[in-house]
Structures are given as C-alpha cells and as structure tokens.
LOTOR-852472 format. One line per 5 residues: number of its first residue (from 1); their letters; for each residue x, y, z of N, C-alpha, C. Coordinates in steps of 0.001 Angstrom, whole numbers, always signed. Layout:
% residues N
NUM	a	X,Y,Z,X,Y,Z,X,Y,Z | ...
This chain:
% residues 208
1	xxxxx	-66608,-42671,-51496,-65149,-42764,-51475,-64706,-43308,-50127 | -63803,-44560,-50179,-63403,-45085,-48965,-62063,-44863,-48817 | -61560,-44138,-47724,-60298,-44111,-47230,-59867,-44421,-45708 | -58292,-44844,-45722,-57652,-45783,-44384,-57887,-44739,-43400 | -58476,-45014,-42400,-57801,-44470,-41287,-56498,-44647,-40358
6	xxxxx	-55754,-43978,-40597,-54107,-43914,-40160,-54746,-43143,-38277 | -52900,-43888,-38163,-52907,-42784,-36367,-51658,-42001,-36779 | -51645,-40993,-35850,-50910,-39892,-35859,-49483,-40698,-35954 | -49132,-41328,-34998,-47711,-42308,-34897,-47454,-43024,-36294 | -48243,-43172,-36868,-48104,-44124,-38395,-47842,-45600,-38089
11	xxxxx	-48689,-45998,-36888,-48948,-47237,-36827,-49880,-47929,-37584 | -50320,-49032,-37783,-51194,-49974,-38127,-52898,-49324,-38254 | -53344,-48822,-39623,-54651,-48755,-39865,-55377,-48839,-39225 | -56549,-47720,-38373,-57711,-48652,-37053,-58635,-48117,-38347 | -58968,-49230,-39483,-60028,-49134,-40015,-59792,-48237,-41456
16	xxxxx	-61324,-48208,-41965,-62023,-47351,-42666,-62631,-46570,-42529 | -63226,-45582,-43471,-64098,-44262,-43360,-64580,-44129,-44821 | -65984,-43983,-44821,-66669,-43924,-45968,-67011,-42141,-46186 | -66302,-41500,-47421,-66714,-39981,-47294,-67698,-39806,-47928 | -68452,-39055,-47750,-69797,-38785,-48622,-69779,-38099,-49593
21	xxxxx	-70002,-38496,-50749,-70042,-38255,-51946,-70694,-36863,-52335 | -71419,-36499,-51743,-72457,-35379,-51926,-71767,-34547,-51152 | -70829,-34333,-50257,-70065,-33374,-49632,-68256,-33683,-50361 | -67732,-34787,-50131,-66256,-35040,-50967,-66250,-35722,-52624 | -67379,-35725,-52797,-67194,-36276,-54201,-67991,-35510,-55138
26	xxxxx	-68255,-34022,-55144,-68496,-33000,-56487,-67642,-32705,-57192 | -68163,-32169,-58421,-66917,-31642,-59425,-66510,-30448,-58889 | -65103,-30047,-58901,-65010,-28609,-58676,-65342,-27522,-59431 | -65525,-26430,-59203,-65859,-25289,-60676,-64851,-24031,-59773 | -64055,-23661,-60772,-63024,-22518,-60434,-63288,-21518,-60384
31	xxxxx	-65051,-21026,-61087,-65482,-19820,-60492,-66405,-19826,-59181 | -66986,-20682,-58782,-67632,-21105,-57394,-66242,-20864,-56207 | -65183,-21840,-56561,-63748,-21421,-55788,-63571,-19675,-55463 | -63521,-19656,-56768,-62683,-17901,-57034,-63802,-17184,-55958 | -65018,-16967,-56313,-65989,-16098,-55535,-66071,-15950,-54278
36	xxxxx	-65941,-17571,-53917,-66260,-17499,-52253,-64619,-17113,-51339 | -63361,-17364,-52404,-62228,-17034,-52032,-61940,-15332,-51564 | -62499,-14662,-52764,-62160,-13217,-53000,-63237,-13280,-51649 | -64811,-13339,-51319,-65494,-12867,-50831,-64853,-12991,-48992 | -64553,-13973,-49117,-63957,-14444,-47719,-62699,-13528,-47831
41	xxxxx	-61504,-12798,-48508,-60614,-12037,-48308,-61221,-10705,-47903 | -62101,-10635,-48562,-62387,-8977,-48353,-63340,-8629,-47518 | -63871,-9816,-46875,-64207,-9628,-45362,-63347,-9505,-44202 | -62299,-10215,-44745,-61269,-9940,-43261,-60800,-8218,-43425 | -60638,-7379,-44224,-60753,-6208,-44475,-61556,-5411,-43584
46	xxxxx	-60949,-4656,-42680,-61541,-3581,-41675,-62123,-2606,-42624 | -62684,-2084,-42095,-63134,-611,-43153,-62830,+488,-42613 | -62402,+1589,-44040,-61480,+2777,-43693,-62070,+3732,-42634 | -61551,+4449,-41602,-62109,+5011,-40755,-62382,+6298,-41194 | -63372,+7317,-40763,-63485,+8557,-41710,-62635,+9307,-40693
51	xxxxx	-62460,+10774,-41381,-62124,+11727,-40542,-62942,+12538,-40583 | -63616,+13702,-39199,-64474,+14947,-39498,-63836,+16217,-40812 | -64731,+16551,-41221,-64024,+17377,-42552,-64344,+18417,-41347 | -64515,+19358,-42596,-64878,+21028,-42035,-66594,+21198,-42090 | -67610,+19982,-42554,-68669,+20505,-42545,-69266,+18943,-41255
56	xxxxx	-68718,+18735,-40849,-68621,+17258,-39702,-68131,+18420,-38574 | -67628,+19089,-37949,-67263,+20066,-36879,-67482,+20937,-35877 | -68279,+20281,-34921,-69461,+21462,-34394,-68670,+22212,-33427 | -68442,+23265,-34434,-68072,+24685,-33811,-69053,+25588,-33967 | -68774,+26762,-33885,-69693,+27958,-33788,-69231,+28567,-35932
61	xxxxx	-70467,+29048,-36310,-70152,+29284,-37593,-70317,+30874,-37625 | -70503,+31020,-36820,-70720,+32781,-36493,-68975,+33321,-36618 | -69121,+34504,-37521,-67657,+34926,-38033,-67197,+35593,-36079 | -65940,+35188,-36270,-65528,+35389,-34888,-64465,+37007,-34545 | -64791,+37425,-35910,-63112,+38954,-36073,-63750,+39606,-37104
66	xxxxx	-63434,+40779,-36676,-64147,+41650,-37670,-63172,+41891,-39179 | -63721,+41854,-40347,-63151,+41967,-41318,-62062,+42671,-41550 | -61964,+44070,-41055,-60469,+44875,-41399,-60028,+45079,-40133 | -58775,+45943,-40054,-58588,+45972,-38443,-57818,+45180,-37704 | -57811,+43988,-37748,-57822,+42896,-36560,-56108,+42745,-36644
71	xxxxx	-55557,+42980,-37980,-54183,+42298,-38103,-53985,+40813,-38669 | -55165,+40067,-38914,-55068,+38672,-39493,-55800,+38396,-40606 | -56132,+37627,-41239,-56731,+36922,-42219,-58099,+36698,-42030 | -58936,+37557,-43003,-60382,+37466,-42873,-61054,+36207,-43069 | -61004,+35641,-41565,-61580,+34424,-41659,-63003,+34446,-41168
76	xxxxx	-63977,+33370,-41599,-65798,+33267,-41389,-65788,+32608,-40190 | -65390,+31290,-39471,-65712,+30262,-38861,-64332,+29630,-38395 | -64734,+29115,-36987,-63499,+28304,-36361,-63282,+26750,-36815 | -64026,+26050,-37989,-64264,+25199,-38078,-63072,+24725,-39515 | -62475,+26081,-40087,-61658,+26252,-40975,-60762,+25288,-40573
81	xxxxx	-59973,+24277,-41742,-58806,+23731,-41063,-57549,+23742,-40646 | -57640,+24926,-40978,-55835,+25954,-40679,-56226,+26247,-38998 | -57531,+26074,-38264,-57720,+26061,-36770,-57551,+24739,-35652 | -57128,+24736,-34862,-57237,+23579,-33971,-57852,+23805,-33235 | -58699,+22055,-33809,-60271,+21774,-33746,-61358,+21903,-34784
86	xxxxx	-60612,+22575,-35846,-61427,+22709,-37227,-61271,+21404,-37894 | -62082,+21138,-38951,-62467,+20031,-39753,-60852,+19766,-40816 | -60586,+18759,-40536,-59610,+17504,-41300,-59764,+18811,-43503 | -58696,+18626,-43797,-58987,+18971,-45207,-58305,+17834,-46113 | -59500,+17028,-46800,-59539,+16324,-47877,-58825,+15244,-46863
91	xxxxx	-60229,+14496,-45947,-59749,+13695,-44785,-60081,+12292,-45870 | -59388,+11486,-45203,-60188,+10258,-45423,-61338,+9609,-45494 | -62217,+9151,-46447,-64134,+8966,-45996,-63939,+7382,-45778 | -65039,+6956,-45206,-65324,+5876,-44753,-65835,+4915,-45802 | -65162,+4336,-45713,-65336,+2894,-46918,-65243,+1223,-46683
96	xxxxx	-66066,+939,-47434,-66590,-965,-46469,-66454,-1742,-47904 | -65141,-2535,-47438,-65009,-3309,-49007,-65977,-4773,-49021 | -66452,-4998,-48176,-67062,-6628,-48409,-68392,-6454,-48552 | -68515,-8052,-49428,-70178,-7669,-49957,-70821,-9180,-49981 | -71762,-9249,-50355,-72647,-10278,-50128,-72584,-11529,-50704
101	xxxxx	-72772,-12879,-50139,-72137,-13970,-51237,-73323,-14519,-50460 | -73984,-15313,-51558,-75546,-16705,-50470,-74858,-17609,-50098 | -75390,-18272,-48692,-75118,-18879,-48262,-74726,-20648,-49129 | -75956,-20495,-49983,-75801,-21772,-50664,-74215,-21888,-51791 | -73893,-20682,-52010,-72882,-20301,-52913,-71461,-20838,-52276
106	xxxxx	-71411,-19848,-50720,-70133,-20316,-49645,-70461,-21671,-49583 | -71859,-22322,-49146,-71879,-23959,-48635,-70951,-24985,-50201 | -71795,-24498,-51227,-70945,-25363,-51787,-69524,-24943,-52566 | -69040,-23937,-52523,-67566,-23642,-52286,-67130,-24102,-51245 | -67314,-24847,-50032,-66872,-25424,-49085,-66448,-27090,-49539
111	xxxxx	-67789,-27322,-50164,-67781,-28532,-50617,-66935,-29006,-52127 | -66779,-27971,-52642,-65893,-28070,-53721,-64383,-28152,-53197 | -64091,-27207,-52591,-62990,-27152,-51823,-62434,-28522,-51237 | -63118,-29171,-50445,-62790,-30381,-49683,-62916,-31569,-51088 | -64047,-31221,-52025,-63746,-32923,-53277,-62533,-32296,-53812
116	xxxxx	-62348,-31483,-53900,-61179,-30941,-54536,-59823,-31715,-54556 | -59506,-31726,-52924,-58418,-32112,-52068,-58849,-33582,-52199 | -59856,-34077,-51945,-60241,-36103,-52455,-59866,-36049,-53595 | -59987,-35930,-54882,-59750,-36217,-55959,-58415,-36139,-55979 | -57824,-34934,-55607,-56238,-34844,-55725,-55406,-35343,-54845
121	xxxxx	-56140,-36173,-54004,-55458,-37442,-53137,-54619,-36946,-51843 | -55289,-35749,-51660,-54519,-34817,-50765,-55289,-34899,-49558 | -56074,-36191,-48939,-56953,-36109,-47795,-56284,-36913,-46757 | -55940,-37073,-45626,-55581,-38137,-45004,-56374,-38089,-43847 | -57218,-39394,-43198,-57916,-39179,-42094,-57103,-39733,-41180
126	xxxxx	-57397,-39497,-39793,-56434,-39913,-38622,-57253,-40335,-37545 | -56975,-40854,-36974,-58028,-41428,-36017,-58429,-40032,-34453 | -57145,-39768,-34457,-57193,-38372,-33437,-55752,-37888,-33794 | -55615,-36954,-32680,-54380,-36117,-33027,-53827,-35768,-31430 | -54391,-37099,-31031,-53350,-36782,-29605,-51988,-36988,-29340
131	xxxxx	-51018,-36048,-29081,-49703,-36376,-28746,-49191,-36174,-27578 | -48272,-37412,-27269,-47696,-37867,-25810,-47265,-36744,-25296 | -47521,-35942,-23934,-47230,-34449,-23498,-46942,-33595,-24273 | -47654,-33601,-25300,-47690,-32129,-26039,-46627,-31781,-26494 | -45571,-32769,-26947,-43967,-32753,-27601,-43708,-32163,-28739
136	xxxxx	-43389,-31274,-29070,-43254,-30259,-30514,-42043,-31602,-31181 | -40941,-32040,-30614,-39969,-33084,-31151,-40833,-34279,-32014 | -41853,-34551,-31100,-42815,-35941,-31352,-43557,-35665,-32694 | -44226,-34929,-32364,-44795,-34614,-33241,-44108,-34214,-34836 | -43415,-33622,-35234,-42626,-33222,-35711,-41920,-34673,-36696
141	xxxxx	-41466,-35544,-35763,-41169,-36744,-36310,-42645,-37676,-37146 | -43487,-37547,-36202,-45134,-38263,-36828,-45190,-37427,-38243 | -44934,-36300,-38298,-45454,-35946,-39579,-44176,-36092,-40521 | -43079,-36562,-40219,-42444,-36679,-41163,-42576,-38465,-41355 | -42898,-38767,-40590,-43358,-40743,-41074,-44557,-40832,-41895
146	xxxxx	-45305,-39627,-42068,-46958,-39572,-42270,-46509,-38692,-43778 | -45450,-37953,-43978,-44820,-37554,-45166,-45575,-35791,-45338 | -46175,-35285,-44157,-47010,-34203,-44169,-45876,-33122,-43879 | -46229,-32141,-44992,-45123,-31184,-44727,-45937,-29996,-44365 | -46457,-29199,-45180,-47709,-27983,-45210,-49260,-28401,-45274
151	xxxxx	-49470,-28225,-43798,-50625,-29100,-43981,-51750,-28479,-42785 | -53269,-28800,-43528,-53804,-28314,-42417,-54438,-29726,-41698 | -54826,-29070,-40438,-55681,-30132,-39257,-56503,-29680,-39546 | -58114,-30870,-39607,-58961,-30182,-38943,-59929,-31257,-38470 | -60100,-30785,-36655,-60527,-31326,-35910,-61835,-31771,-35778
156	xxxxx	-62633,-32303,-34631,-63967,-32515,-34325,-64316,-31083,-34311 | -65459,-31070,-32841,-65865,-29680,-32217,-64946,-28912,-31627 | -63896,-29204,-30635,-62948,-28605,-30555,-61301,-29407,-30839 | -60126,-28152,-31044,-58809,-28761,-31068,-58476,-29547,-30242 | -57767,-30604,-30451,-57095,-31276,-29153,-55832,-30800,-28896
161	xxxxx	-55892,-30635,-27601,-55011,-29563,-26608,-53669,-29835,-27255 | -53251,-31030,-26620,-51513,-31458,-26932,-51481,-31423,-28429 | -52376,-31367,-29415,-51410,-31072,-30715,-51359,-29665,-31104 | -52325,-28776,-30510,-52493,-27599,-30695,-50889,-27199,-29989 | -51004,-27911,-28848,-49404,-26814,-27766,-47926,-27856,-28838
166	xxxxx	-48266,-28897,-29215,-47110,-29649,-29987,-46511,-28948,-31581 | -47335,-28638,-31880,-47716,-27493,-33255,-47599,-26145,-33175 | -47791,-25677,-32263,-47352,-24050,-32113,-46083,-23604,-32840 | -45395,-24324,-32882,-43781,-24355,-33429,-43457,-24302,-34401 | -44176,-25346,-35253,-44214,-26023,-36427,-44623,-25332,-37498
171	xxxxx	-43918,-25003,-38462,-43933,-23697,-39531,-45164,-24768,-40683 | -45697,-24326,-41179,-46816,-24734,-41834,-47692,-26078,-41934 | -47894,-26214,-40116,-48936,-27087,-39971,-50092,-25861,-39170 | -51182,-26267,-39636,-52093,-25564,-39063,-53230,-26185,-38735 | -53912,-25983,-37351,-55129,-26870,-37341,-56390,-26304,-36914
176	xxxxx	-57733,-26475,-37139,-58743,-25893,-36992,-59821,-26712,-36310 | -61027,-26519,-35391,-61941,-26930,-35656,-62992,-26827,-36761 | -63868,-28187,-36412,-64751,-28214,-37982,-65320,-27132,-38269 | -65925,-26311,-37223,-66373,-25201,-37638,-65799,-24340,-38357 | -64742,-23950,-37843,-63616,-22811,-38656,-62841,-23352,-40050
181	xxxxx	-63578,-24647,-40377,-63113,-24931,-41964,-63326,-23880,-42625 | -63203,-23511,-43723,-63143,-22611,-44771,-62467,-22820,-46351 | -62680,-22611,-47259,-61952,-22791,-48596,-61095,-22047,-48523 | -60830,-20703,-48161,-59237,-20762,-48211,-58154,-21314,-47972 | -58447,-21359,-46391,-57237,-22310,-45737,-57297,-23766,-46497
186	xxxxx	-58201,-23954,-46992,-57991,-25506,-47436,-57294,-25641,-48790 | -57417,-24789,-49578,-57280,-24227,-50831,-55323,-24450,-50700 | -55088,-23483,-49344,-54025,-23107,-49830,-52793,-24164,-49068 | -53067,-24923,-48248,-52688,-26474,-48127,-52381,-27081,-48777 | -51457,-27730,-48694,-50819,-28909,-49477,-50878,-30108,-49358
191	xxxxx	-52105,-30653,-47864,-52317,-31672,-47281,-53470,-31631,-46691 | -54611,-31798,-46293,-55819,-31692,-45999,-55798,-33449,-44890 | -56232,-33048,-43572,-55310,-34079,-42307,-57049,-33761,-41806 | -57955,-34600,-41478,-59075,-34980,-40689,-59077,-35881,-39992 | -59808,-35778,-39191,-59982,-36915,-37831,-61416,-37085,-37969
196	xxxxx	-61615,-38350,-37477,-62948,-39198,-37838,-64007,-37904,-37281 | -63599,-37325,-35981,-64419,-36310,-35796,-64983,-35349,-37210 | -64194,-34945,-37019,-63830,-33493,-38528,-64655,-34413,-39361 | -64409,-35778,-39962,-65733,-35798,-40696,-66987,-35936,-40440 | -67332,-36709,-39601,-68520,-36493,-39458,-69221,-34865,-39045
201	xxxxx	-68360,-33992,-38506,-68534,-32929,-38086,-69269,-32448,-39459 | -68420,-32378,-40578,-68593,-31365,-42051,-69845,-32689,-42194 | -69855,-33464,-42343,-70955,-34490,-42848,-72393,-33510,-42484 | -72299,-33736,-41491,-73394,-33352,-40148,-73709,-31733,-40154 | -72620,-30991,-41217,-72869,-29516,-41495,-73453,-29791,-42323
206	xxx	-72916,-29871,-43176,-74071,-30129,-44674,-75655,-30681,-44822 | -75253,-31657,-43890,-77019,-32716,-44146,-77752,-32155,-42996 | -77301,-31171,-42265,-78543,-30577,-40897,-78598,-29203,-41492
C-alpha cells in the first residue's frame, strides 16, 4: 500500500511511503481486536488491597479477663474487632483482575488494529511534526488544513518536543511514541497521523 507523504503545514507532498502489507495490509478479525482490547483494560486495573481480618492480627490470643466478675463482656482475645488493633470484620480480600494474553495474539492485534485504520483510509503519514516555537495557535490551524479533528500521533523513538508542548491544549489530539502504540488508543481514534519515523519504527517491530 502506497501513501503521500504530507507536512504538518499542508504544503506540497515530500514524496511517498510504501506500508507493508504484512504489518498494514491484514484482514481484521473482531475477536483478535476484542481480546487484546479487554486484556489491555484490565491491566491498567490496580488490584484490590486486602485488609487484616481477625485471623491476619498478631495479638496475644491468650483470654485477657476473667469470665465473671470483671463488669464487661466475656471476651477470648484482643484481636476481636470491636478492639483497637483487632482484625478488620468482613474486610476487603485481595483481588488481581488481569490475565494472560500471548504475545503473538497482542502482536497481531496490533497489526490488525493499524490495517484496520489503512483500509478505512484513516492513515495519514507526515513527514515530521515539528512546529514553529511550539505554538498551540499554529498548530491548531495545521490540523484544521490537514482536516484532523480526533486524532492520534504517533511518532519515531521519541515525541517531538514542540508538538508535544503545541498539543497539550488541544482536546483530542494525542501523540505517542512508536513504542507506546497500542490497539486501544488506535482503535478509539478517528485519525491515525504517522511520521516516516513511526513507520519504519512499527515496520522494524514486527520484522526484528
């Protein structure tokens, strides 16, 4: 698949870019999507913290008051939770929602993800994404000549500075390095924006 390379300004084409077929040109499958989607949500998921019960409590279990007599409630152990410092009652237990997905499964849910966005004509490459002092105004105007409304970046190895500080502002542009691609974020884009870097970057993930 051959597509223009545009500049950020929406000047004059510097060229072509050939995408690789074996990374932007698979069929998609909506359960390969779905899996690696859910699996990637429920990793960002912390896991529930426990609380000590009453048998988690190292107190002394030796009865501390003698049964009649005392004036109080025949209690066994300080570890009871009507005590402070006794064990939590019917605390919270510790629970880990994320689970295992193969690597080959996420790799090509990655790759589905991105032919996804080629087929549906939703790719635009750019030559870079440098903007003149880091102008949130400038920028702002480029993507409305470029017709990009909700859209993600995604860069070489790292962001370039001035569009990262030009974009801070900018309500649903988002940009990443190649590394931090992912099928969600791409998924949930309405514009999929690479720089000659960014491809060869994902190229160069896949085939190494």
């Amino acid at each position: 698949m051959k597509l223009k390379v545009q500049t950020l300004d929406g000047a004059k084409a510097s060229g072509d870019v050939e995408l690789n077929e074996a990374v932007f040109g698979i069929e998609p499958r909506a359960d390969i999507l779905h899996r690696v989607v859910t699996w990637q949500l429920e990793k960002r998921r912390a896991p529930a913290s426990a609380t000590r019960e009453r048998s988690d409590v190292a107190r002394t279990g030796k009865k501390f008051g003698r049964q009649k007599g005392g004036g109080t409630a025949r209690h066994g152990d300080r570890r009871a939770p009507i005590f402070i410092g006794g064990g939590k009652a019917h605390g919270q237990r510790a629970r880990t929602f994320g689970h295992s997905l193969n690597k080959k499964v996420r790799a090509l849910g990655l790759k589905m993800a991105l032919s996804a966005k080629a087929q549906g004509g939703a790719i635009t490459v750019l030559d870079s994404l440098d903007v003149a002092d880091g102008k949130t105004k400038a920028l702002a105007g480029h993507l409305a000549k470029l017709n990009l409304g909700k859209a993600l970046f995604i860069d070489g190895e790292a962001i370039n500075l001035s569009f990262a500080k030009a974009s801070a502002n900018l309500i649903g542009v988002d940009v990443l390095p190649a590394v931090g691609a992912n099928v969600y974020d791409i998924l949930r884009a309405d514009s999929l924006v690479l720089t000659r870097a960014a491809v060869e970057a994902l190229e160069a993930r896949f085939n190494g």
